[in-house]
N, C-alpha and C positions, 0 to 999 in steps of 0.2 A: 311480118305481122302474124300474131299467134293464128295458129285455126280455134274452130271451135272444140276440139278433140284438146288439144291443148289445155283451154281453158278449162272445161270439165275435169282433166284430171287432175289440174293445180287445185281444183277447190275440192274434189275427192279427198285427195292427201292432208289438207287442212280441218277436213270433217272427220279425220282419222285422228288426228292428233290427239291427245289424251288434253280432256276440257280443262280450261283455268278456273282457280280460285283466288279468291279474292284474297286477300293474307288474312291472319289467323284476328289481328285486333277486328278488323272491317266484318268478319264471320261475326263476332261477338254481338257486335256494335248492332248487326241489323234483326239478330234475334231478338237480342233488348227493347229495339225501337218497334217490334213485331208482337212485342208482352209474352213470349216464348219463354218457356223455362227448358233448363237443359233437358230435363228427365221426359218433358214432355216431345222433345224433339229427339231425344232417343228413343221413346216407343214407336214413334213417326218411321224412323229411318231403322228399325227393329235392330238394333244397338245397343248397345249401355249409357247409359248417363257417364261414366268414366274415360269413354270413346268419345262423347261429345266435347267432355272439359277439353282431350290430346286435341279434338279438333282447334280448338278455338284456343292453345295456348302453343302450338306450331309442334306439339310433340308425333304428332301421326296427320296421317293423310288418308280421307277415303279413298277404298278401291271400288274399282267397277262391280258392279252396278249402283250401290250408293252414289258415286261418285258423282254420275250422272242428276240422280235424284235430288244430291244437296246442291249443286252448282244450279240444279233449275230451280229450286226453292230460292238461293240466295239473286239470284236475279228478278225473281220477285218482289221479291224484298228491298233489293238494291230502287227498282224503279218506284216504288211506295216509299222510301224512306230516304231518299238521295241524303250523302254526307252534306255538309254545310257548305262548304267549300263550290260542290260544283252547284247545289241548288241555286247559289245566289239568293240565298236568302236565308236567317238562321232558322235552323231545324226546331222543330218544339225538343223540348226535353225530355226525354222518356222515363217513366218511372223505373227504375231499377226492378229487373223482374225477380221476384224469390221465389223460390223454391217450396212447393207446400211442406208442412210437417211431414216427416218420412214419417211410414208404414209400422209400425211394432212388429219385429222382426225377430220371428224367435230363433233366427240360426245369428247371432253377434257375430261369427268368424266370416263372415260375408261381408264385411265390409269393406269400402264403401260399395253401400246397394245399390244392385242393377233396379232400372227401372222398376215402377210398378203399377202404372198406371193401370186402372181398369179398362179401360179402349185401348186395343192393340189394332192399329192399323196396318193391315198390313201393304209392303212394298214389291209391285211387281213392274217387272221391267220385260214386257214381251215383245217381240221382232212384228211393229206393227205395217199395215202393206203402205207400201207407198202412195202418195196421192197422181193421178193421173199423169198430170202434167212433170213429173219429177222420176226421173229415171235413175237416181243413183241411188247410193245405201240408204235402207230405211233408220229414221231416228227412232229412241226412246221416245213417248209420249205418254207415259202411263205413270209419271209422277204427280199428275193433278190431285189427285187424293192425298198425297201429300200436304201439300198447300191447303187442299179444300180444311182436311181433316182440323190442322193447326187453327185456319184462319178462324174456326169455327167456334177456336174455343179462346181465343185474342181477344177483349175488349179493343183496343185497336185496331185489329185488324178489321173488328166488326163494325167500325166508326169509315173504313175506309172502302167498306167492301161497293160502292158508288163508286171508285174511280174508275175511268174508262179503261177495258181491259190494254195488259202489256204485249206485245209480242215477243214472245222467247225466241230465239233463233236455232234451230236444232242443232242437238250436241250426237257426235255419233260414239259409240263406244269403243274401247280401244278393240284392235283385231286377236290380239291376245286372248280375250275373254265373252270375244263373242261367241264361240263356239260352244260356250259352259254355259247350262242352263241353272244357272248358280242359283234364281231364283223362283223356278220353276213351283209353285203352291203345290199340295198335293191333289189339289183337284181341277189338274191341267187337262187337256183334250186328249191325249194320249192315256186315261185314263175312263174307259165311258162308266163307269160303276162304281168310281172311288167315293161315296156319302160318308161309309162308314172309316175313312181310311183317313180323314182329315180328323189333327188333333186338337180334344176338347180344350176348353178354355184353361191355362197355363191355372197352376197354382202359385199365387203372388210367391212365393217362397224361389219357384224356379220358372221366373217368365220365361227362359229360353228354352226352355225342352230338357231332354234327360240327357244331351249325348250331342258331341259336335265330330265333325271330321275337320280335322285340321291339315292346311294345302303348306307346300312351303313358301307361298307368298304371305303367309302370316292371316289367310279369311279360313276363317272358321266356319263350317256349313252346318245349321242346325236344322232343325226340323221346322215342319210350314211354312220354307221358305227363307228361313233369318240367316245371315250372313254376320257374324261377327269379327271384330279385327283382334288379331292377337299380338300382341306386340313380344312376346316370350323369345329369346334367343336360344333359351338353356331346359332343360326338363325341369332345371324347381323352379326357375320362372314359370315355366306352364304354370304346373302345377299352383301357385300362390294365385294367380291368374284366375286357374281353373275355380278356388274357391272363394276368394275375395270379389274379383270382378262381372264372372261370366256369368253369370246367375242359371247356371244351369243343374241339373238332381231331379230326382223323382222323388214325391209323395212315398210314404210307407204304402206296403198292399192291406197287412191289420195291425189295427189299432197298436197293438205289443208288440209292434215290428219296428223296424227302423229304415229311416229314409234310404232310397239308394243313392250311392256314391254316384258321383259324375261320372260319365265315359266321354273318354276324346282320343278319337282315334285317328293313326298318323299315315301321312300318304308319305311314299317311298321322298320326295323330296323332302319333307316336314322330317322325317328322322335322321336324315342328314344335316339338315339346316341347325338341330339339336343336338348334332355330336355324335349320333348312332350309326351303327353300318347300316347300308342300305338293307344287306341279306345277311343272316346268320349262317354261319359254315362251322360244322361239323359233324359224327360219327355217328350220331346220337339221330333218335329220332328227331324229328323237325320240331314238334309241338314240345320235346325235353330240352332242346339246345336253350341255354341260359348265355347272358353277359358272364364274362370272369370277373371275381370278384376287384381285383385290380382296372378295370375297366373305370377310364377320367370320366365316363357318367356315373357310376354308380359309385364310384368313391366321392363325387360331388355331392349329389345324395346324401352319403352319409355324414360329409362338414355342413352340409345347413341343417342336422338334425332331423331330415325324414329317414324314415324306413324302409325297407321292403321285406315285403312277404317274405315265406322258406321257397316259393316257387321262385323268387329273386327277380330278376329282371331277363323278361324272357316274352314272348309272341304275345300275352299278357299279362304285365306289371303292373301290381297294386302299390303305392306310393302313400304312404299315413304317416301322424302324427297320433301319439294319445289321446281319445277323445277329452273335448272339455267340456264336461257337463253334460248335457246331450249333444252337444252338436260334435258330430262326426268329423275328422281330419283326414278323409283319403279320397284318391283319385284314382280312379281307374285308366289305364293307358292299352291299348291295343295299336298295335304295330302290323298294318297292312302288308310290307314286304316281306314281313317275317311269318308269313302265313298265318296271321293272326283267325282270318274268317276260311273256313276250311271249305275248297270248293264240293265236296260232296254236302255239305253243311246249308250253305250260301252258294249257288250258284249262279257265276257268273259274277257276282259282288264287287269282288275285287277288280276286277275290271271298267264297274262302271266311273262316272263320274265323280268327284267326289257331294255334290249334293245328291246326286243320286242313291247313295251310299248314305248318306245322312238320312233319307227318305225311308228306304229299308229296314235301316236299326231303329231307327224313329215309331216306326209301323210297329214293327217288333216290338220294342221297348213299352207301349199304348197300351198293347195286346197281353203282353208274356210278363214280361221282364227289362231292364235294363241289362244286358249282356255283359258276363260275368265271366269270359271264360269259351268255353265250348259248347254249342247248343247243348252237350252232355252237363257238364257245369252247370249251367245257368238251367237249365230242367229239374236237378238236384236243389240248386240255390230256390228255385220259386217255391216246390215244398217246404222249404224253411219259412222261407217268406211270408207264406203263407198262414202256416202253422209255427210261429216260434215257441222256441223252446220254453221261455221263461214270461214271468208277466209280473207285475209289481202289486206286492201287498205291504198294505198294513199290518207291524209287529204289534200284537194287542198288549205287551210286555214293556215295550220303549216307546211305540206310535209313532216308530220309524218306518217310512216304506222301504224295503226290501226285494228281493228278487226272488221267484218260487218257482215250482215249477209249473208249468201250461198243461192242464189238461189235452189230454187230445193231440199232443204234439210227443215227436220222440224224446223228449230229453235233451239235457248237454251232456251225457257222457254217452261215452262208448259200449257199446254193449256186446261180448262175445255170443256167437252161434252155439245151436246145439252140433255135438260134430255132423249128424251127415247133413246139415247145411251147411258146411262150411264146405272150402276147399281144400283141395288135398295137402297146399303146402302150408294151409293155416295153423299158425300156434296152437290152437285145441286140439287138431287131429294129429302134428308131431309129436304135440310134448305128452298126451294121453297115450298113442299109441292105436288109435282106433284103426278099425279094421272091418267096422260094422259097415259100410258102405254109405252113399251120396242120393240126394235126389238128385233126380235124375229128369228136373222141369224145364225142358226147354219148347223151343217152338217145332214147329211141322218141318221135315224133309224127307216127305215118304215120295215114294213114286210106285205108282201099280204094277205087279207083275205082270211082264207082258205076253203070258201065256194067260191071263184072265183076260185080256181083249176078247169083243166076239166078232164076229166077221163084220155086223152089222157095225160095231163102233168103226170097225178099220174102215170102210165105205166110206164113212161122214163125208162131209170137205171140208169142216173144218174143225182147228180148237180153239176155243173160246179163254181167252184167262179173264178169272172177274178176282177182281183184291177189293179187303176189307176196309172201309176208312179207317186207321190209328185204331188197329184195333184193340195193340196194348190199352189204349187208352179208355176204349170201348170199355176194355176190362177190369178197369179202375173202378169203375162209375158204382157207387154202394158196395165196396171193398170192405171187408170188414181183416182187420190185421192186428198181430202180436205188437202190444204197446212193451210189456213186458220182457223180463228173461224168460228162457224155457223150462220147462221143470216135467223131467222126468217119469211117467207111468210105463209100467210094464201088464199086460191084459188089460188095456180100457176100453170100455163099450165106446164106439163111434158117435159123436156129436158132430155136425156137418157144419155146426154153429160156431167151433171152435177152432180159429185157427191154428195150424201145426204141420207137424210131420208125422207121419202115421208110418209104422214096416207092416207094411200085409202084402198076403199072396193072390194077386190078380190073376194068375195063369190059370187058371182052369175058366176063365171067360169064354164062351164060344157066339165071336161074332161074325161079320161078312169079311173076306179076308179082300174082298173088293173096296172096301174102304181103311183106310190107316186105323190101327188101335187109339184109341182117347188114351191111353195109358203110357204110351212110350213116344219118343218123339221120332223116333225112324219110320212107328208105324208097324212093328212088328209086335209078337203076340211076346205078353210075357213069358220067362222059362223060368219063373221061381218069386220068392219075397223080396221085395222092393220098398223102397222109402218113397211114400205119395204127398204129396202137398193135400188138405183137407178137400179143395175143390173137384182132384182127381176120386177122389174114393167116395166122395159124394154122387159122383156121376156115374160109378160104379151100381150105387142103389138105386140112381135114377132109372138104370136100365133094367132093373129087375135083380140085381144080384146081393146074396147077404154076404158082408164082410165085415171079418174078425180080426181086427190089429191085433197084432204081437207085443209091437211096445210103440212108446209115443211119444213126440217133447213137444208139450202145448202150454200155451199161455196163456195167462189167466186174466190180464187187462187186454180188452183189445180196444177198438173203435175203427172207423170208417177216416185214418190219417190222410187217406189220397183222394177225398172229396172236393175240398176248394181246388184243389192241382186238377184237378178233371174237370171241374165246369170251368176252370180260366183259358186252359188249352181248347175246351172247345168251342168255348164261344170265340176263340181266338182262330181256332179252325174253319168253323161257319161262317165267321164276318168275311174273314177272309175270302173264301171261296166266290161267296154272296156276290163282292166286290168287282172279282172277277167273272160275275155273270152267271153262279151259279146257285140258287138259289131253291128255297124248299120248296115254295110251290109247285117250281117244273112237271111236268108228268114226265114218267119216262123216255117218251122220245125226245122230247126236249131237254132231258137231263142229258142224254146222250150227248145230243148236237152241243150242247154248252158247256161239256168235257171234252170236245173234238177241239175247239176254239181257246178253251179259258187259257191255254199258255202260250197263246200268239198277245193277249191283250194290255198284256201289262209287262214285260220283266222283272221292277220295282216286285210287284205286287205274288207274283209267281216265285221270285227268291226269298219272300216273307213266308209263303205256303211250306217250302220245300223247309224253312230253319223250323218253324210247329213241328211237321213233322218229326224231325230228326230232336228236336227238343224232347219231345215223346219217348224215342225208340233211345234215346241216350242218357235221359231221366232214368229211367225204368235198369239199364244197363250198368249206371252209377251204383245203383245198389248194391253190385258183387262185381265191385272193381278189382282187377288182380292184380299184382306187383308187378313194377316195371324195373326196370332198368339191369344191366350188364353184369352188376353185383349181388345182387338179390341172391338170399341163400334160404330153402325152404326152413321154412321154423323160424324166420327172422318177422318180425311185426314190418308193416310197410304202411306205407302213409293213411292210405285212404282208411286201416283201420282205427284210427283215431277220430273217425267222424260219426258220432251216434246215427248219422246215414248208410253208413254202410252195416246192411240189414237183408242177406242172401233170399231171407225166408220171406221176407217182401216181394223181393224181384219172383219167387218160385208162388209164391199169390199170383202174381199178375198173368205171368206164361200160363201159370196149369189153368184158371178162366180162360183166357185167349184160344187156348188148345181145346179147352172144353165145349166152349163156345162153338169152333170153330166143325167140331164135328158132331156138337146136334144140329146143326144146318144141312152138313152133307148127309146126316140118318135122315132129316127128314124130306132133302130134295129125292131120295130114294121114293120115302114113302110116297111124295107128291106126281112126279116124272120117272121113277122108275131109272135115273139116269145117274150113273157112276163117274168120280173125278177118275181122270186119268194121272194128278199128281197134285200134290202142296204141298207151296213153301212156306213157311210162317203165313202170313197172311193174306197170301195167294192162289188160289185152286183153278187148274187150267178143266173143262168139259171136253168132250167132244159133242158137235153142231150141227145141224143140219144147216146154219144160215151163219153167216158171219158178224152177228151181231145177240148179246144176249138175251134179245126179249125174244129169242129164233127157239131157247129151250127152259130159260125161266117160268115157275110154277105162274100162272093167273085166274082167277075166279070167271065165272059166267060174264059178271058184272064188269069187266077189265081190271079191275084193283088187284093186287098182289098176292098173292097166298101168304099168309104169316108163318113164320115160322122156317123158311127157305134165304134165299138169298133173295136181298129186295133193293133193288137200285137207289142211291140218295148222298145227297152230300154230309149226312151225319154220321158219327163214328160208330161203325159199327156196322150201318150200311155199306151196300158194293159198288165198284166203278168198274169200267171195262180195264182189262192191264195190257189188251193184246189179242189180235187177233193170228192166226200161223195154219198153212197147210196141216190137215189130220196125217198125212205121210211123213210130214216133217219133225211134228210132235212123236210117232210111232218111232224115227228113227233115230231118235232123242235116249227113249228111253231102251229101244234093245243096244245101247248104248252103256245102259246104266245112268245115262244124267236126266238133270230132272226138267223136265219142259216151264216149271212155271218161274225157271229161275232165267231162261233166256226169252219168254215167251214176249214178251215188250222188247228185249233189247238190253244186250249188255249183262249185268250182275244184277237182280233186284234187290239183294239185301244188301246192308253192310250196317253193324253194329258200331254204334259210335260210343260207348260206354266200355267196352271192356278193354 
């Protein structure tokens, strides 16, 4: 005779099994008899209408967790609507259910459209606890909303909602995918602050989100939780998929912008499943390695007629047709194995789950951008985005609209430097001959002599590192910049109003040698005429001194181009942090404790922080991108000069504010505390402390409020955060070393540029 051990675990094994359905006519049959239309049962089950037809005509099959969801709907149903046959008695006839009038769809290449309903319900399927008396796996039970949401809008259903409730018998999920939180919302419990991190209501154009992660079981992970089936074998299947079926793109960011393309990004199975190597191998930098062009995907590719980019198919491939009309024909594909999300970038990313990943770029994508590339790319791509180039006018000649150029935006062509903002190997400076020299705008890496220490600093106990929020970014904010070309003056009187390159002689400045020169980025004192970015020689006169340019290339349109790019990133910075717990209000002790914490609380949400960033430092770094590769011969033109982005004397805007910025804070923590950095690194400066915490030496008023003007604690750009705290011996031994403390003073490397 069995025991009871026994018995328990034959019925274990049977509540593991992957649930029945009923066959594909009887699916049909009980929708209809339910006054169900597909579209509306795929907003239900966060699907496609296209996913519902394969359901119910035997061409696909839900996966977990839908699967669950539809087998308990249809049992519902089954008991409200019994076939003829077993009712014993004939069924009434149900009206054939139609379909409402579809949506006025201004993208036609979408067709047939994904759902659109206005109510999105959404589907979650959570590990809920077991009831007392039942000791085994817990079931799904969170498809009620399902049901309810449908029944609610069923004239039928609404006629039957009196009949005495059904009992459903619990289904349990396969063991395969219970460990995937596939449908995890973004405002699950492992999240205590996510308000702002849940995404607004879809744009009927793309109810699914901007960006899917695709598994190689063929589920698609999108954002807020939605889970789509991809039935694709091949990449231009994706692809036709990607834009016909999946209803996924973003909204334009302005008006004279254009929508972003889809992103569907592949998990190491999924590009095998499509033909792809798992890993790209070769010589070449990782992020250079391409497919060959003999490669059976990319020659498939080219017999159905799409293209690729000149980056080709490679960590990511863009995949287009010629637009028609407006609606755009390409797809963005990012390739996870092949280092698509770069761990310094994305950390940790790649590793996670894949709707956890979906959750990430999803965040991203709300906030920034739909991911284009390299946080460096896609930091580039949003200034576009933001600012395009062109915008449509009316011909007062034909009363044709036409394409013009956009105010306030760079252009579509390309624009050459004056030479000493160019680089050394650039076309202007070979094929000219120049000789006159470079600015010379970059960030901080001075460290203090360590024969200025005085005994009393060497005492301390400790050193303090405080870093700037995005302080590039800080530096953006009311930018005023060269729209134009450069044009040449030789003796111009100094305007601080106009951007440019100035050659004047700084060296006879006499400052405290205890803090880094504003003027050079090592920190050291000029030895003669130099080429200044406007902001450097402006601060020049701020500090009292008269200066007489030599010659000068300024331009004569300017405007504020990195404006929208600066309030998107920061409010994309702020939310973010917010999210994670950190918040304006804080006072500073509590800003403290809430940067102690904020990267235990979320990982999702802490890999979203880390890609702003670096979108920031990569954006800004695009600007005076330098040739790559093996072959490159100085004087030869290279890619990135073909982009009206690539604009040196931009990037030398940004650093020489950052820099400038960076040391009236240190003149005036003198003036306030009398207390000298012991080193900085771009937007790092480590103290020496009497206490191991910054409010032990930061300026404060009678009143407890901040001294202005110093460095002042806060989660907005521009304000400081703690970077580190280290023995004052340890920092001392750093630098009679020669290296610099604020570059280990956290741990590790603190910089690394992701732009050049």
């Amino acid at each position: 005779m069995a025991t009871e051990e026994e018995l328990f675990a034959n019925i274990d094994a049977l509540l593991e099994e992957e649930p029945q359905l009923p066959p594909p006519v009887e699916r049909a049959r009980l929708r209809e008899a339910a006054g169900i239309t597909q579209a509306r049962l795929a907003t239900a089950l966060k699907t496609t209408t296209q996913t519902v037809k394969n359901y119910e005509n035997g061409r696909s099959e839900p996966k977990s967790p839908r699967l669950e969801a539809y087998q308990r709907l249809l049992q519902g149903w089954a008991a409200k609507y019994p076939a003829p046959a077993r009712a014993g008695a004939p069924a009434r006839d149900p009206a054939p259910a139609r379909d409402p009038a579809p949506a006025r769809d201004p993208a036609p290449a979408r067709d047939p459209a994904p759902a659109r309903d206005a109510a999105v319900v959404p589907v979650a399927v959570p590990q809920p606890e077991a009831p007392a008396a039942f000791t085994g796996p817990a079931a799904p039970a969170a498809t009620a909303p399902v049901a309810a949401a449908l029944e609610a809008t069923a004239p039928e259903a609404a006629a039957s909602a009196a009949a005495p409730p059904v009992q459903v018998p619990p289904v349990q999920a396969a063991p395969r995918r219970a460990a995937r939180p596939v449908t995890r919302p973004a405002t699950s419990s492992r999240q205590p602050a996510a308000r702002k991190a849940t995404a607004p209501d879809p744009d009927p154009r793309f109810p699914h989100g901007p960006l899917a992660v695709l598994d190689g079981d063929g589920s698609a992970y999108g954002t807020d939780g939605i889970v789509l089936d991809c039935p694709a074998a091949t990449v231009v299947e994706l692809v036709e998929w990607t834009l016909r079926e999946s209803g996924l793109g973003a909204p334009k960011l302005n008006r004279f912008g254009k929508n972003s393309d889809p992103l569907i990004v592949l998990t190491a199975s999924a590009a095998v499943k499509l033909g792809l190597p798992e890993r790209l191998e070769g010589r070449e930098q990782r992020r250079s390695l391409r497919l060959p062009e003999d490669h059976p995907v990319v020659e498939q590719v080219g017999r159905a007629k799409w293209r690729l980019t000149q980056r080709g198919f490679g960590p990511w491939a863009r995949v287009y047709r010629k637009a028609q009309g407006r609606d755009r024909q390409c797809v963005q594909l990012a390739i996870l194995s092949w280092d698509a999300l770069d761990e310094r970038s994305w950390p940790g990313v790649s590793e996670m789950e894949p709707a956890d990943i979906a959750r990430v770029l999803g965040i991203y994508a709300q906030r920034v951008i739909t991911p284009r590339g390299s946080t460096a790319v896609s930091g580039l791509e949003l200034m576009t985005a933001l600012r395009p180039p062109t915008k449509p006018e009316r011909d007062p000649g034909t009363g044709n609209w036409v394409s013009c150029h956009n105010p306030g935006s760079l252009g579509t062509e390309p624009m050459d430097p004056a030479p000493p903002e160019a680089t050394p190997e650039h076309p202007v400076v070979m094929n000219s001959g120049w000789t006159g020299g470079f600015l010379n705008e970059e960030a901080y890496q001075w460290v203090r002599p360590v024969e200025l220490l005085t005994d009393e600093e060497c005492l301390l106990p400790h050193a303090v590192g405080l870093d700037l929020n995005t302080a590039f970014l800080a530096a953006a904010a009311r930018l005023v910049v060269g729209l134009s070309a450069p044009d040449h003056f030789l003796g111009p009187k100094f305007n601080p109003k106009i951007p440019g390159s100035w050659l004047a002689d700084l060296s006879h400045m006499e400052l405290d040698p205890r803090l880094p020169s504003p003027f050079t980025p090592d920190g050291t004192r000029p030895t003669g005429p130099a080429w200044y970015q406007t902001h450097t020689v402006a601060y020049a006169q701020e500090l009292g001194y008269d200066v007489h340019p030599i010659e000068a290339y300024l331009r004569r349109e300017t405007g504020a181009y990195l404006d929208p790019w600066h309030d998107r990133l920061k409010n994309a910075y702020v939310d973010t942090l917010a999210d994670l717990g950190v918040t304006r209000d804080l006072d500073d002790r509590a800003f403290l404790t809430a940067m102690e914490q904020h990267q235990r609380t979320d990982p999702v949400l802490t890999a979203v922080l880390a890609a702003i960033k670096a979108t920031v430092k990569g954006g800004v770094g695009k600007f005076r991108e330098r040739p790559q590769g093996r072959n490159y011969r100085d004087g030869d033109r290279w890619p990135a000069l073909e982009r009206p982005t690539w604009r040196p004397d931009i990037r030398a805007a940004v650093i020489s504010k950052a820099r400038v910025n960076m040391h009236r804070k240190l003149n005036n923590m003198v003036r306030m505390t009398g207390l000298y950095p012991l080193a900085v690194l771009s937007d790092c400066v480590v103290y020496p402390s009497p206490g191991d915490s910054p409010l032990d030496f930061l300026p404060y008023a009678a009143s407890g409020r901040p001294q202005p003007g110093g460095f002042r604690l806060g989660p907005t750009p521009g304000m400081a955060k703690p970077e580190g705290v280290r023995p004052m011996l340890w920092a001392v031994d750093l630098m009679e070393q020669g290296l610099n403390p604020a570059r280990h003073i956290k741990g590790g490397d603190a910089v690394f540029d992701d732009g050049e």
